[in-house]
N, C-alpha and C positions, 0 to 999 in steps of 0.2 A: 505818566499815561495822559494824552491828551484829552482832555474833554469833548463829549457828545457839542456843544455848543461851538468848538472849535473846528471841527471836522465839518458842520452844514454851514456855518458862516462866518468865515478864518477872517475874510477882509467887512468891516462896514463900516457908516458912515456915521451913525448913532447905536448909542447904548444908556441903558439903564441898569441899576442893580442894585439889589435889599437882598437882606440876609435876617435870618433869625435864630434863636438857639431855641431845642423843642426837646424837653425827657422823653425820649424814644427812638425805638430800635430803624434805619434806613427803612427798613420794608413797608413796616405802619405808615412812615410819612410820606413816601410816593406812593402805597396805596389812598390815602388821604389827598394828594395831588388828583391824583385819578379822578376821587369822585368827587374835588371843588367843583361848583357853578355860583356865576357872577351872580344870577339869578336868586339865591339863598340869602343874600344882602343887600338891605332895604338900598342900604346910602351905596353900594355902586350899580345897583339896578337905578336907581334915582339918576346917578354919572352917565352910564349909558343913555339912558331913556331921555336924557336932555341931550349930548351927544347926535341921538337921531333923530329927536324932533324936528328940525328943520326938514329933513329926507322924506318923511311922512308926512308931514304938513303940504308937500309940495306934491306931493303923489310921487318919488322918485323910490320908495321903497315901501314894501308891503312884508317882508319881511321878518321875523322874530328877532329878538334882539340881539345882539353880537354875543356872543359867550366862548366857549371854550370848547362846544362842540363844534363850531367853524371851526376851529384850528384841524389843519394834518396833522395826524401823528407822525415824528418824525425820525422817533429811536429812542431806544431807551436801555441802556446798562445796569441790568439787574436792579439791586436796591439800592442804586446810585445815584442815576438822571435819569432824565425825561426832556423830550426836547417835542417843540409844536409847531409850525409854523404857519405864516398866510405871504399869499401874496394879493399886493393891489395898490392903489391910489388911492393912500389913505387918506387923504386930505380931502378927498370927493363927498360930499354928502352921503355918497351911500357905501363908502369904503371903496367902490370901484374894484371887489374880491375877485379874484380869478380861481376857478375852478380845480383845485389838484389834489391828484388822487393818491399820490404817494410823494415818500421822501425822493424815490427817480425823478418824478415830474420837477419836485421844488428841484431839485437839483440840476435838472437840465432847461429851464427856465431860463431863456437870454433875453426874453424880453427890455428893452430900453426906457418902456414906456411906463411902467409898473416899478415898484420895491418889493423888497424880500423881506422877511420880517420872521426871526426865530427868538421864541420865548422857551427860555427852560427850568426848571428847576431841578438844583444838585443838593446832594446828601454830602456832609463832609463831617467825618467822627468830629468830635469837640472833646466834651472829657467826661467820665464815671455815667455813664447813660444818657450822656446827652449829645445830640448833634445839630450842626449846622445847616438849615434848611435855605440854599440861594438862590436868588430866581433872579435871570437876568433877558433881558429883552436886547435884541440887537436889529438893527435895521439899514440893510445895505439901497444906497441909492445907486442904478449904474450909471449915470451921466451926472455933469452939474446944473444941468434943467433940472430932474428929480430930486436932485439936493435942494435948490428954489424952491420948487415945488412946497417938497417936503416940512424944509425947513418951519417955517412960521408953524405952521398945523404940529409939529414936535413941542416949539419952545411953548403953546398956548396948551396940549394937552398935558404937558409934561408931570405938570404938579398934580392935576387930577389923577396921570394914570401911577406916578406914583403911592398917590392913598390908595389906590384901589390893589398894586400892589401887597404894598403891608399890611392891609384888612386882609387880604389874601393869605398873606402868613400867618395872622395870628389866628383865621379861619384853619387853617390847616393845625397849626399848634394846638387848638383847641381839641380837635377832631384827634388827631395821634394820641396827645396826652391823656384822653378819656380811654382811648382805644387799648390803652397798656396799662391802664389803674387792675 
């Protein structure tokens, strides 16, 4: 069966991906996907809020802080995946977000000028009540200007958005595994 993450963005240019093992049933842990916010953590509300300092400093955004309710929803397979996505210029101060209102929009999106950006998280059994919680970020650039672009603003967020990743999972692990005592 192909994955929800393969079917919105088959070809990209970047990728990320962490995984976690979590005592509990698929459901509890994409219900706990559900209701993460970046905003519940000091240290990636801290990541962010340096992130967009510069943007607000400058008057270029006035905006709330990037989270998870900017993301599209963008599918989700029972108690399996979950898939989200954004599009824009991330490397711009103020992300440069384009507005979309569904998985059609992300999908019909040919912009040149802009990237695609799908974040998911999969349920994969593990073993005796446990499963594998994976979250993987992919980010398709269409030219090799947007890979330039791109590029640098990746390899210098890289490590941060990986922490902010795995405090993600283990936010979520935390949250399941209370959730099923």
């Amino acid at each position: 069966m192909m994955a929800l993450i393969d079917d919105l963005l088959p070809v990209f240019t970047f990728r990320e991906r962490h995984a976690l093992r979590i005592r509990a049933p698929g459901g509890a842990i994409v219900q706990c996907v559900s209701r993460y916010r970046a905003r519940h953590d000091p240290l990636v509300r801290l990541a962010i809020a340096m992130r967009e300092k510069p943007a607000r400093l400058l008057g270029l955004s006035q905006r709330r802080a990037l989270d998870l309710d900017d993301f599209t929803p963008l599918g989700r397979v029972g108690d399996r995946e979950v898939a989200m996505g954004l599009i824009g210029a991330f490397w711009r101060l103020d992300y440069g977000l384009l507005d979309i209102a569904s998985r059609s929009d992300f999908m019909a999106c040919q912009r040149r000028d802009v990237c695609r950006l799908v974040m998911s998280f999969a349920v994969e059994p593990a073993y005796a009540g446990h499963s594998l919680l994976v979250t993987e970020t992919r980010v398709f650039c269409p030219t090799p200007a947007m890979r330039q672009r791109f590029a640098p603003y990746w390899y210098l967020i890289r490590p941060v958005s990986g922490l902010i990743r795995r405090r993600m999972l283990a936010a979520i692990r935390k949250q399941a595994e209370h959730q099923v005592r």
